[in-house]
C-alpha positions as CSV (number, residue, x, y, z in Angstrom):
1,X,-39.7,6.8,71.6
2,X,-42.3,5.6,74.4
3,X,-41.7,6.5,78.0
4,X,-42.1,3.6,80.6
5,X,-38.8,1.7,80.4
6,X,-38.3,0.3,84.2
7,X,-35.4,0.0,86.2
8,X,-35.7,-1.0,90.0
9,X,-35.0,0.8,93.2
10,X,-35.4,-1.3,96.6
11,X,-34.7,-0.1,100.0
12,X,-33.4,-2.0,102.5
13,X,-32.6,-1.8,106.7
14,X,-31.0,-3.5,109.4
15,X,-33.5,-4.9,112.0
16,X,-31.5,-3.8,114.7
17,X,-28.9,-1.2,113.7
18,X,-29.3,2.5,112.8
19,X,-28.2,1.8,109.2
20,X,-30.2,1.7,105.9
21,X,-29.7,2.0,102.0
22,X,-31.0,1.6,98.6
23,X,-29.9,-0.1,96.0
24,X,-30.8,1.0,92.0
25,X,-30.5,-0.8,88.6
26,X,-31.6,1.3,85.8
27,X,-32.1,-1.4,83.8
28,X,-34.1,-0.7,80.6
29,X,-34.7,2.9,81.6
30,X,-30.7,3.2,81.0
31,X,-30.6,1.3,77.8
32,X,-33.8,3.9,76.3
33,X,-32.1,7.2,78.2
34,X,-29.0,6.5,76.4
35,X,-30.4,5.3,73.0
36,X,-31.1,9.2,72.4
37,X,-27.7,10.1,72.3
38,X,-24.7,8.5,70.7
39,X,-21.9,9.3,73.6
40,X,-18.6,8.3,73.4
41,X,-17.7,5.9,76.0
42,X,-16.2,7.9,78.8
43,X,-18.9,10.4,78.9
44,X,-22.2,7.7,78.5
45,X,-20.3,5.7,81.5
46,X,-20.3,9.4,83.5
47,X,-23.8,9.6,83.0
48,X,-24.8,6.6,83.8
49,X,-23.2,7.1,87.3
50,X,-24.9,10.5,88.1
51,X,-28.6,9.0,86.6
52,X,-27.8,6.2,88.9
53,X,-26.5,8.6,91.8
54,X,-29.4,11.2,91.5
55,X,-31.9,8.1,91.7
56,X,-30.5,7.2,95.2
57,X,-30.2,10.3,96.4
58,X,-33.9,11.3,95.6
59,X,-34.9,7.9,97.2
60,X,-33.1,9.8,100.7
61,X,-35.5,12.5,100.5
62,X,-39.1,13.1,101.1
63,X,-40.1,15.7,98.8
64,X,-42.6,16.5,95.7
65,X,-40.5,17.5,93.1
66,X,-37.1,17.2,90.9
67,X,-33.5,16.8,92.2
68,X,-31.0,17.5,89.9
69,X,-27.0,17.1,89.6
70,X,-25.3,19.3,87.6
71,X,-21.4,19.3,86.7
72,X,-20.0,22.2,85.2
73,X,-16.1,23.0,84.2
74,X,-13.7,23.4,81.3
75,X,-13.0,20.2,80.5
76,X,-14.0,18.1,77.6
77,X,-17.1,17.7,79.4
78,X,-18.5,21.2,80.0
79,X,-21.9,20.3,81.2
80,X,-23.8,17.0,82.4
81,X,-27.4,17.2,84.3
82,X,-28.9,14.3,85.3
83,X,-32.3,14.7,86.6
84,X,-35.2,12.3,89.1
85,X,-38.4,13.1,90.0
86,X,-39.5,12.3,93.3
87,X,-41.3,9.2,91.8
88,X,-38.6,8.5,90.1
89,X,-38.9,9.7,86.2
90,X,-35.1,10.2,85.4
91,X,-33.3,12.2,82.5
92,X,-30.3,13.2,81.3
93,X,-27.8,15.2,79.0
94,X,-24.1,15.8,78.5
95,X,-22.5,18.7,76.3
96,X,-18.8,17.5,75.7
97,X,-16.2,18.6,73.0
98,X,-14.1,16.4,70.2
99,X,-11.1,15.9,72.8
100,X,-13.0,12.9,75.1
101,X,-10.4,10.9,76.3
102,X,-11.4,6.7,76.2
103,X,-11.4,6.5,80.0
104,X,-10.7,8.9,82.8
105,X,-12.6,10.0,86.0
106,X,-15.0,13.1,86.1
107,X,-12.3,15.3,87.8
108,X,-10.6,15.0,84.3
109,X,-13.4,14.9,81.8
110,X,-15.0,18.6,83.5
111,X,-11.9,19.8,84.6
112,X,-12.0,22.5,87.1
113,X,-15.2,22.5,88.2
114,X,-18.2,22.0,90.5
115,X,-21.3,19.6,91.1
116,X,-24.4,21.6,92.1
117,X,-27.0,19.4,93.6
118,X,-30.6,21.2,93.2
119,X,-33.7,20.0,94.8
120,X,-36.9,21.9,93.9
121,X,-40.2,21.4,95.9
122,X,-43.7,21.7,96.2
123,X,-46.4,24.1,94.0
124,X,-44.7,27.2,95.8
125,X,-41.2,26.4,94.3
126,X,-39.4,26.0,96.8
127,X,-35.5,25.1,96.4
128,X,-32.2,24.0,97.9
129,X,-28.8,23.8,96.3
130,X,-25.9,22.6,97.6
131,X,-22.2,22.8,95.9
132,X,-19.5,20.6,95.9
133,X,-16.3,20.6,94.1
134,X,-14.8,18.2,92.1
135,X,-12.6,16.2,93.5
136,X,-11.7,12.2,94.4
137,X,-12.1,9.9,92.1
138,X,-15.1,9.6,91.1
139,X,-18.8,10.9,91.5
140,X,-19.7,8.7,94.5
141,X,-16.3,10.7,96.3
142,X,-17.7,14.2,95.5
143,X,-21.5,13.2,96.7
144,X,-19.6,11.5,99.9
145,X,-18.6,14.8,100.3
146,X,-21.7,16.4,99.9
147,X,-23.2,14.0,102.2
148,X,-20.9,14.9,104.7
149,X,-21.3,18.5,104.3
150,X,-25.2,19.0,104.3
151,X,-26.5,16.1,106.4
152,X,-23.5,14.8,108.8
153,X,-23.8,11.4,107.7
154,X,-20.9,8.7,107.2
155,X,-22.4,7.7,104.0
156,X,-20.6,5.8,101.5
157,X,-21.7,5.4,97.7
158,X,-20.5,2.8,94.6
159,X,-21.7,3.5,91.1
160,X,-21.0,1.5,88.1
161,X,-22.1,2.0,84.2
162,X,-21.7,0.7,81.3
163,X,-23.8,0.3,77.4
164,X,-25.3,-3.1,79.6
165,X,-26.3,-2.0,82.5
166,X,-26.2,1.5,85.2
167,X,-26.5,0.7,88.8
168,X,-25.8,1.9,92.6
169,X,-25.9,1.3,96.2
170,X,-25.8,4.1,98.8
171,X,-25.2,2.8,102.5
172,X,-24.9,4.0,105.8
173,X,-22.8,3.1,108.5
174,X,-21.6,-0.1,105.7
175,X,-18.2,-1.5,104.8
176,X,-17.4,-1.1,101.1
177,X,-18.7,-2.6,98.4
178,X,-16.8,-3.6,95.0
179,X,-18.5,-2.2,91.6
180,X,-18.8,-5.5,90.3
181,X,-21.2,-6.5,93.3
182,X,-23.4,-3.9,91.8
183,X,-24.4,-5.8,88.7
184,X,-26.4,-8.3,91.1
185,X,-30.0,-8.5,91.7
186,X,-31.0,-6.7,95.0
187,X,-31.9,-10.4,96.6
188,X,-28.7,-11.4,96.1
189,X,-26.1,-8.5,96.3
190,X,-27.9,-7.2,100.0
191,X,-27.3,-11.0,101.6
192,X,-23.3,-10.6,100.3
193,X,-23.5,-7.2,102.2
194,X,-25.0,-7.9,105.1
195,X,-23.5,-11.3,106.3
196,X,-25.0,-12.1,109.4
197,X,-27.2,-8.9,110.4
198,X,-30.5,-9.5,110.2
199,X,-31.6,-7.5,107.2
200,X,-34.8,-6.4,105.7
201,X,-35.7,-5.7,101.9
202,X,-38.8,-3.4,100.8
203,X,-40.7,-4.0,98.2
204,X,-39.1,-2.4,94.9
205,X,-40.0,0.8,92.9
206,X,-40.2,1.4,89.3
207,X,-37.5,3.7,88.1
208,X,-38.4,5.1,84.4
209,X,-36.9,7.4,81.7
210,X,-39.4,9.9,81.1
211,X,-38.7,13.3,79.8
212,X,-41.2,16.2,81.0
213,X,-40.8,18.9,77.8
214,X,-44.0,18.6,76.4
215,X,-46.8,21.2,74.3
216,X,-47.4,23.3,77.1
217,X,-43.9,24.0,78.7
218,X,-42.3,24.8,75.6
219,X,-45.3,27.2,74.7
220,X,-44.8,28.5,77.8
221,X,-41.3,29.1,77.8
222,X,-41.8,30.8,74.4
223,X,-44.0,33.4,75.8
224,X,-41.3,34.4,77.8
225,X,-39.1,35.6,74.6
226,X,-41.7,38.2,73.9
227,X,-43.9,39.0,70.7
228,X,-41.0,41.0,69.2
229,X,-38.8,38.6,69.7
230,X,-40.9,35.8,68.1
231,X,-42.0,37.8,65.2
232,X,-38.4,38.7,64.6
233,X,-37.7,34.6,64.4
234,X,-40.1,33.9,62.3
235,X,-39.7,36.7,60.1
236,X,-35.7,35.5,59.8
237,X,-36.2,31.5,60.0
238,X,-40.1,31.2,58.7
239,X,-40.9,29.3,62.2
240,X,-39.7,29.4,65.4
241,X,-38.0,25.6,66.0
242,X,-37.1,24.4,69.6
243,X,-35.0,21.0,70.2
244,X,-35.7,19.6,73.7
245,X,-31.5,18.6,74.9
246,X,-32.9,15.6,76.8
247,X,-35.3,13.7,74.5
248,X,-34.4,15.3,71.1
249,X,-37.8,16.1,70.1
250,X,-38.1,19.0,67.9
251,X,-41.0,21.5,68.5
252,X,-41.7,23.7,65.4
253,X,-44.3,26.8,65.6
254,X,-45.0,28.4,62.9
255,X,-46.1,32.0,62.0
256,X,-50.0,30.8,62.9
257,X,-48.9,28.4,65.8
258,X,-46.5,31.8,67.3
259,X,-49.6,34.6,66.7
260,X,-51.6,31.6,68.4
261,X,-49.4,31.9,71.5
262,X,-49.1,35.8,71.5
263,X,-52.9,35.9,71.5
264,X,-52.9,33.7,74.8
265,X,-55.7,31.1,73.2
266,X,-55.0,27.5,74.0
267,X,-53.2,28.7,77.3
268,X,-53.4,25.0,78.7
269,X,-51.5,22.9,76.8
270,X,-50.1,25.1,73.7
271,X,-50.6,24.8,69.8
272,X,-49.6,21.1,68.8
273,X,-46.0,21.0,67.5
274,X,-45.5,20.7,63.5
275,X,-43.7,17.9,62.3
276,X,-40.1,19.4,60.8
């Protein structure tokens, strides 16, 4: 599957009032992120919202690097990452059980958990976290929260996904916004919000699903195992097989490909992956 599917970001202010937003539509990035895996329906619509809500809240920050929700609990969803590069490359995964329900909010579907949201940063790795629980109605209620709790800010969020479509607005200082108004083109749904105000609109962005495994990071994350360790795999399996969560790619090294590793040759990029 080829990476390069666009959706849109556009930011938007008032000429003369300390308020501004963005508004996102995945678009085709959404429809290719979720052709990878077949979700039921409650769980694709959950992470359509955070892919949606990690996109706006990357376009808040100036940084060089990946932002990252995470939701972990004991619910039928035990884990969902969603994941956007400061240039706005997004992926995503859910782990989930057989008990989904059809519909229900993500208070319900993790249970009794918590949204972590991770930013990482610059060649030196630097990070911030911040941890919310669960709790409202929704993922735009818990990142309200976070809002409130890391920047001060009366910010206000409305996500909406579906198999067509995956958008969001995040305001400042704004009244609120149905989810249906969502599902309009930027040009049309700011002028709705805005009324009278004098409002300007930026020149969109190009929001793509693009997932970053590749050669080199999975060699490199096998050379953390260890030659034993390796060795041991291969001697047990006949090659060492990796399956990337977000993409579903399958890397397979074997016996040559793992000694080529331990031996440190092809240190850039890694041996080339064997089809299974």
């Amino acid at each position: 599957m080829a990476d390069g599917a666009r959706g849109q970001l556009r930011r938007f202010l008032f000429e003369h009032h300390p308020v501004r937003g963005h508004h996102v539509d995945l678009g085709a990035a959404w429809q290719e992120l979720r052709a990878v895996h077949a979700y039921p329906i409650a769980v694709e619509t959950l992470l359509g919202e955070a892919v949606a809500a990690s996109v706006l809240l990357a376009a808040t920050l100036k940084f060089d690097g990946r932002l990252t929700l995470q939701f972990t609990g004991h619910g039928a969803v035990s884990l969902l990452v969603a994941q956007c590069t400061h240039d706005f490359r997004i992926r995503a995964v859910a782990q989930h059980g057989d008990d989904v329900p059809p519909l229900a909010d993500v208070a319900t579907l993790v249970g009794d958990g918590r949204l972590a949201v991770t930013v990482e940063s610059g060649e030196q790795g630097g990070r911030y976290q911040g941890i919310v629980p669960l709790e409202g109605d929704g993922i735009a209620a818990c990142l309200e929260t976070y809002f409130a709790g890391s920047e001060q800010l009366p910010t206000s969020l409305r996500l909406h996904a579906s198999g067509d479509r995956a958008a969001g607005v995040l305001l400042q200082r704004l009244r609120a916004i149905s989810g249906t108004a969502l599902l309009l083109p930027s040009d049309q749904l700011l002028p709705q919000l805005c009324g009278e105000l004098d409002c300007r609109l930026f020149a969109a962005t190009p929001v793509t699903f693009h997932c970053g495994c590749g050669d080199g990071r999975v060699a490199q994350m096998l050379r953390s195992l260890g030659e034993a360790e390796l060795r041991d795999i291969v001697r047990e399996q006949g090659a060492v097989t990796v399956h990337c969560e977000f993409c579903r790619r399958v890397y397979r090294f074997d016996a040559i490909d793992v000694e080529t590793l331990i031996a440190g040759r092809n240190t850039d990029n890694g041996p080339q992956p064997r089809p299974n």
